[in-house]
C-alpha positions in Angstrom: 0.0 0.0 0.0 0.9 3.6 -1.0 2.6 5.7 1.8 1.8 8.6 0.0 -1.3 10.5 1.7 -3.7 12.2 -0.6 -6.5 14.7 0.1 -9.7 13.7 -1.4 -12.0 16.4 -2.8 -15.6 14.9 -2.4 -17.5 13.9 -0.1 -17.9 10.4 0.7 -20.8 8.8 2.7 -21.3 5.1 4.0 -23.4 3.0 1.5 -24.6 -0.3 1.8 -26.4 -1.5 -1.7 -25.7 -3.9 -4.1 -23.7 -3.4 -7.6 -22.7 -5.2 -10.2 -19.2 -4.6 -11.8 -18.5 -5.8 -15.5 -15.2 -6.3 -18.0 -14.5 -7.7 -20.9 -14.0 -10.9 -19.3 -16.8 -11.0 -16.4 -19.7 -9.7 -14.5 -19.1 -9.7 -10.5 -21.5 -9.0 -8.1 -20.4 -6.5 -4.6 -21.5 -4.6 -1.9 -20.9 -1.1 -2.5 -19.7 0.5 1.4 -18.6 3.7 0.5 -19.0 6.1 -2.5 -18.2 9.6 -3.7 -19.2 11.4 -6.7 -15.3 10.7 -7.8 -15.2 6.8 -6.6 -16.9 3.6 -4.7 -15.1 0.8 -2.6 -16.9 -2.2 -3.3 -16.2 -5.7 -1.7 -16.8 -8.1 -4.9 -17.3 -11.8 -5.7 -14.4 -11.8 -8.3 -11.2 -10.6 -8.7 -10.3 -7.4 -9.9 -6.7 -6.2 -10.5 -5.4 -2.6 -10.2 -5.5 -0.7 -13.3 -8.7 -2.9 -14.9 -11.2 -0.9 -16.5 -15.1 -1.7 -15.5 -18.7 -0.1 -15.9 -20.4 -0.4 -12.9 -24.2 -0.9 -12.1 -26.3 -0.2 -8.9 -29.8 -0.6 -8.6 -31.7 2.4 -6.7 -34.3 2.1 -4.6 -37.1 4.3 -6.1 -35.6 4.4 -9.6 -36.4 2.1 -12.6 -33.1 2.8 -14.4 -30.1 1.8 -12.2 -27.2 4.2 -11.8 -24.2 3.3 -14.6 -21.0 4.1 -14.1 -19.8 4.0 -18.2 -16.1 3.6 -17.2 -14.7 3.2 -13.7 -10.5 2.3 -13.3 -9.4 0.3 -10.1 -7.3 2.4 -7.7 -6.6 -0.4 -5.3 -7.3 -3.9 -4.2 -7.4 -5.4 -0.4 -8.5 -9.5 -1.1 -12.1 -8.6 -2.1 -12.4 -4.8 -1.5 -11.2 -2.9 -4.0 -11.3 1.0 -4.6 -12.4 2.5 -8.0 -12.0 6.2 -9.4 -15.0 7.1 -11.9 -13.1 8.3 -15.6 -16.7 8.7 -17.7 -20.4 9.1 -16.6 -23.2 10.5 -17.9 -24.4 13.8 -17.4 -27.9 12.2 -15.7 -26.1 9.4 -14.0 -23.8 12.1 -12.2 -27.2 14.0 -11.0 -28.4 10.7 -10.1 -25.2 10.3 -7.6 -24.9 13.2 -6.3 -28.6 13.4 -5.2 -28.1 9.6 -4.1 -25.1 11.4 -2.0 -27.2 13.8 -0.6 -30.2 12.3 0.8 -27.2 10.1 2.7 -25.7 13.4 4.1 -29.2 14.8 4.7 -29.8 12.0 7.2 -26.7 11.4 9.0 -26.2 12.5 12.7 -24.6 15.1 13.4 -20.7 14.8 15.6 -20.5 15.4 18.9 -16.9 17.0 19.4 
């Protein structure tokens, strides 16, 4: 692992739905536990390796079309977690995230420090 630190620009909230990852090769199924509007970490059912390109797909509740992710790139893998960065999304897929993001943010408690 990296011992470089770097500062991440979004805001990231802790998600618990299902996803589905595919390549060229293979569709995997995952948990998605934390997400962004710049990248998700995802413990899978297959193996992914650093640098692999994938479109991801998570089903919403309250939506008929899931969210797509056109092209995602694997940042990092831990056995089955992995981390992705999103390269390419749609304009309405990005509004669908970020609002996804929001009710999350919306309903967290607030810290006590």
């Amino acid at each position: 692992m990296s011992k470089h630190f770097k500062l991440r620009t979004y805001q990231r909230v802790m998600s618990c739905g299902t996803g589905y990852y595919l390549s060229e090769d293979f569709l995997g199924k995952g948990i998605v536990w934390d997400m962004s509007s710049g990248g998700w970490r995802i413990q899978g059912d297959h193996q992914v390796r650093i640098g692999m390109t994938l479109t991801l797909r998570m089903e919403l509740p309250d939506e008929r079309v899931p969210l797509e992710i056109e092209q995602a790139v694997v940042q990092w893998v831990d056995g089955r977690d992995f981390g992705i960065y999103i390269k390419k999304i749609r304009r309405s897929a990005a509004i669908k995230l970020e609002r996804l993001i929001g009710r999350h943010l919306d309903v967290l408690p607030l810290s006590k420090n």
